[in-house]
C-alpha positions in Angstrom: 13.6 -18.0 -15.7 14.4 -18.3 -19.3 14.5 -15.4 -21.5 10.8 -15.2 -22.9 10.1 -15.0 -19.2 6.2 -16.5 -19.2 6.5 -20.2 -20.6 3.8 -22.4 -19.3 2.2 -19.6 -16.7 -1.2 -18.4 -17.9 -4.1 -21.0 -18.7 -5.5 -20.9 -22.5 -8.8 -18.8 -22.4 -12.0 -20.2 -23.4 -14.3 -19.1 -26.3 -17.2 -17.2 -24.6 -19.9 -14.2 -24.8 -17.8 -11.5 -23.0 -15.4 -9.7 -25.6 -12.0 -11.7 -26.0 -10.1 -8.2 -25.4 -11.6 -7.9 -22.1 -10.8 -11.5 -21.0 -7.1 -11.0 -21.9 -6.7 -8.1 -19.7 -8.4 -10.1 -16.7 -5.9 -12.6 -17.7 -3.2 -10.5 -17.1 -4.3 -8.4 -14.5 -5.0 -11.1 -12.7 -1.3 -12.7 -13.6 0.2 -9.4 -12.3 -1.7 -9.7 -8.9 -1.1 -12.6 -8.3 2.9 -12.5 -8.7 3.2 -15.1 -12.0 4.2 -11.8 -13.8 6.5 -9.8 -11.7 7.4 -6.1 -12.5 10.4 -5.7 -14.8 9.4 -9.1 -16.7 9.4 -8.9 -20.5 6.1 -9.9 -22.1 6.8 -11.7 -25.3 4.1 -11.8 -27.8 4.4 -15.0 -29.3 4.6 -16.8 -25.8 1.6 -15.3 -24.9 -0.6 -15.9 -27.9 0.6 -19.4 -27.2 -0.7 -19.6 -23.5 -4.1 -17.5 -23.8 -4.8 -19.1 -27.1 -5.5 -16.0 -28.7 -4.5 -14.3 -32.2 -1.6 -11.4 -32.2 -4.3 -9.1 -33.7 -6.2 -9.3 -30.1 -3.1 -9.3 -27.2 -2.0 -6.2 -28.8 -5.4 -4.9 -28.5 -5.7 -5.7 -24.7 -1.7 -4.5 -24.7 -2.3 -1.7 -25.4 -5.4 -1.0 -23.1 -2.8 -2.3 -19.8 -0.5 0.5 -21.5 -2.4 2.8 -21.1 -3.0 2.9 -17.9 0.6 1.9 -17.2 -0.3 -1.4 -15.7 2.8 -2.6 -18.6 5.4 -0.5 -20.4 7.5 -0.4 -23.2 11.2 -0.2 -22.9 13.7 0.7 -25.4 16.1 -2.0 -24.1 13.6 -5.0 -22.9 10.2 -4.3 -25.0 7.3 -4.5 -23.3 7.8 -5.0 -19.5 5.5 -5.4 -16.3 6.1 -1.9 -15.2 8.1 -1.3 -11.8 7.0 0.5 -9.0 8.7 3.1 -7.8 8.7 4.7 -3.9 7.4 7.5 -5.2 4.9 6.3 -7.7 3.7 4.3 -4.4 3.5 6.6 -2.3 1.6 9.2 -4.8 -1.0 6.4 -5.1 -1.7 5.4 -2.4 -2.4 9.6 -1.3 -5.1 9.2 -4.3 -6.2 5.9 -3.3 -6.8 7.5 0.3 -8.7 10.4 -1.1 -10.8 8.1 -3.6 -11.8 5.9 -0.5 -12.5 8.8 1.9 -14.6 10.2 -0.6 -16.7 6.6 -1.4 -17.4 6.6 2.2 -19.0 10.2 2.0 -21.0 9.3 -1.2 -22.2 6.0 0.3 -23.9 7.5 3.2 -25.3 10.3 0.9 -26.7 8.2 -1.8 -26.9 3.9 -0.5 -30.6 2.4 0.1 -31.1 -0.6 2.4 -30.2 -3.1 -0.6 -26.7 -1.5 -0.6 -26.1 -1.4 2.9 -26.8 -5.5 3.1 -24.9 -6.2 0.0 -21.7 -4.0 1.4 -22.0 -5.5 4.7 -21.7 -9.1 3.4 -19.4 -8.3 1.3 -16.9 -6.7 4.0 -17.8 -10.0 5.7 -16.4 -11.7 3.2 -13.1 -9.7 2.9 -12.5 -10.7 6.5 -12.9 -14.3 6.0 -10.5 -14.2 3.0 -8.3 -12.9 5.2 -8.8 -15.1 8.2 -8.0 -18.1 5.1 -4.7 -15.9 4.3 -5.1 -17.1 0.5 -4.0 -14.4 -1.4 -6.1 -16.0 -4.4 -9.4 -15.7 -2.0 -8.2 -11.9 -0.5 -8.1 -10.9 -4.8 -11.7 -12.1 -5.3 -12.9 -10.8 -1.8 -11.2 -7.1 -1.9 -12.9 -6.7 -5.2 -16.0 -7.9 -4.6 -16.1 -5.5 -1.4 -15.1 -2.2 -3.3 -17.8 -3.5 -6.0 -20.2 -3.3 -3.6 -18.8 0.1 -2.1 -18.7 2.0 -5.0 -22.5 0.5 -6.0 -23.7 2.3 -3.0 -22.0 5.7 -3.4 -23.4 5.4 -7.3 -19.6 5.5 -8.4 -18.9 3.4 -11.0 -15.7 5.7 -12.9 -14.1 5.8 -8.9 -14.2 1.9 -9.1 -12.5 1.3 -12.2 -9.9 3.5 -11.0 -9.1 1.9 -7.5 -8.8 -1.3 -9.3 -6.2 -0.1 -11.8 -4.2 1.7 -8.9 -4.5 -1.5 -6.7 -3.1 -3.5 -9.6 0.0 -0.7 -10.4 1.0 -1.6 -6.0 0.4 -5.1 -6.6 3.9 -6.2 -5.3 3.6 -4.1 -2.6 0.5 -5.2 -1.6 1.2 -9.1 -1.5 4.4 -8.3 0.6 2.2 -6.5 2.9 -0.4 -9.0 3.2 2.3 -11.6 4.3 2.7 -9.9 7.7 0.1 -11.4 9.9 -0.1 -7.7 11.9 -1.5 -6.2 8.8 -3.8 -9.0 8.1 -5.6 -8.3 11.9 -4.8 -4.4 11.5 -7.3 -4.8 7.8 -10.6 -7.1 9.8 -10.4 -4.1 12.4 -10.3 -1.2 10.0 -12.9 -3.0 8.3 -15.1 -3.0 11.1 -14.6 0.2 11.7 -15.8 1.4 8.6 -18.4 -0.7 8.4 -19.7 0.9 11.8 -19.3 4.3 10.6 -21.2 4.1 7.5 -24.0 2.2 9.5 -24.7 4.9 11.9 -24.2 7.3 8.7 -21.3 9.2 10.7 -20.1 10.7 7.4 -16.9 12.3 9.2 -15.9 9.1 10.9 -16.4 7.0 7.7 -14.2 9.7 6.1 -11.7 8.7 8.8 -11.8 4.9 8.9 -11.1 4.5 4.8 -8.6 6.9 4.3 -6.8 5.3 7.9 -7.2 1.9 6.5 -5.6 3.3 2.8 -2.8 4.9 4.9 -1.9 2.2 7.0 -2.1 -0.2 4.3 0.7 2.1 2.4 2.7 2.5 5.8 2.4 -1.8 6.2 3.7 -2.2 2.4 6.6 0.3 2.4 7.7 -1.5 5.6 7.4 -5.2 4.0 9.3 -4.5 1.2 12.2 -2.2 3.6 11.1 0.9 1.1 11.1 4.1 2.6 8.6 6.9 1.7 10.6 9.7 3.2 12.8 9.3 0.6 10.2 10.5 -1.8 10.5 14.1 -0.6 14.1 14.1 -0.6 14.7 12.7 -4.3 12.0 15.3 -5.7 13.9 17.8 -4.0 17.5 16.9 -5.4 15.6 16.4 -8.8 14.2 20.6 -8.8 17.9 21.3 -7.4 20.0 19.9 -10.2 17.2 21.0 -12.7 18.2 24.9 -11.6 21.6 24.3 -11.9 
């Protein structure tokens, strides 16, 4: 890879209704899912502007936006870089993630019509044939259009917006995770699972089945990528140590 780090990897974007900002950060959201931007590369600017097609004025703009919800960074050393993930950072997001999901579940039985129910319901069935096609390309689409369509029937639009920006920060994790075939079978069951839950309006179960499936989707990405969350505990507690001394 040569120093500007994203020569000839993100398509030109098309003049269209939906504000340019916005289609920059799907751009390179959708880049950092998918693996063409990897955490710790530099994003450079001028290399950009070049791909998307787009003026200076308006990547900043959408720069910014990924900044601030620390989907990029900006280092002293490198400028702005995909940010890393950290064992801890993973671990602390996918606790939230859990308690997001659980929550969802609750909401959905309290508040979802018939409409809902069928839209939810196709869309799970969806996520499980994107996984059965093991297309990481088709799983992105799916996965979103399934949490879309679970956080339309709890009437939770702010809880979406946030479980896609923490899904992006564990995107390596998550591709690493999705390789192992295990996890892949371990998702279409936990699927069902919630999916029967929410159908029988067993608010306690649903409760159950998402924040299991969030849990054992951290435990399956920690293993994939030989990370270990037990060390989480231990660094925080050398880090309060040296700060008494």
């Amino acid at each position: 890879m040569n120093e500007s780090g994203v020569v000839a990897k993100l398509p030109a974007l098309k003049a269209e209704f939906a504000p340019l900002r916005q289609k920059i950060i799907a751009a390179l959201r959708r880049a950092i899912e998918m693996g063409v931007l990897k955490p710790g590369e530099r994003l450079i600017e001028k290399d950009l502007c070049a791909q998307l097609n787009v003026s200076r004025t308006c990547l900043r703009e959408a720069l910014r936006e990924l900044e601030a919800q620390r989907v990029i960074a900006n280092s002293a050393v490198r400028g702005l870089v995909v940010t890393p993930i950290t064992t801890e950072d993973a671990a602390n997001i996918y606790s939230v993630r859990a308690e997001l999901e659980a929550l969802i579940a609750e909401q959905f039985i309290e508040r979802a019509e018939s409409d809902d129910m069928e839209a939810f319901s196709a869309a799970a069935d969806g996520l499980k044939q994107a996984y059965v096609s093991q297309k990481l390309e088709n799983i992105l689409d799916a996965k979103k259009a399934y949490y879309d369509a679970f956080c339309a029937g709890a009437r939770n639009p702010v809880v979406f917006d946030l479980l896609m920006t923490l899904h992006l920060r564990t995107s390596q994790l998550r591709a690493a995770s999705l390789s192992r075939d295990e996890r892949k079978t371990q998702s279409i069951d936990e699927i069902d699972d919630l999916v029967g839950a929410i159908v029988r309006r067993d608010s306690d179960a649903a409760r159950a089945a998402a924040r299991r499936h969030v849990e054992n989707a951290a435990q399956s990405a920690f293993i994939a990528t030989g990370r270990d969350p037990d060390d989480v505990g231990a660094s925080s507690s050398r880090r309060r140590a040296g700060g008494r001394g």
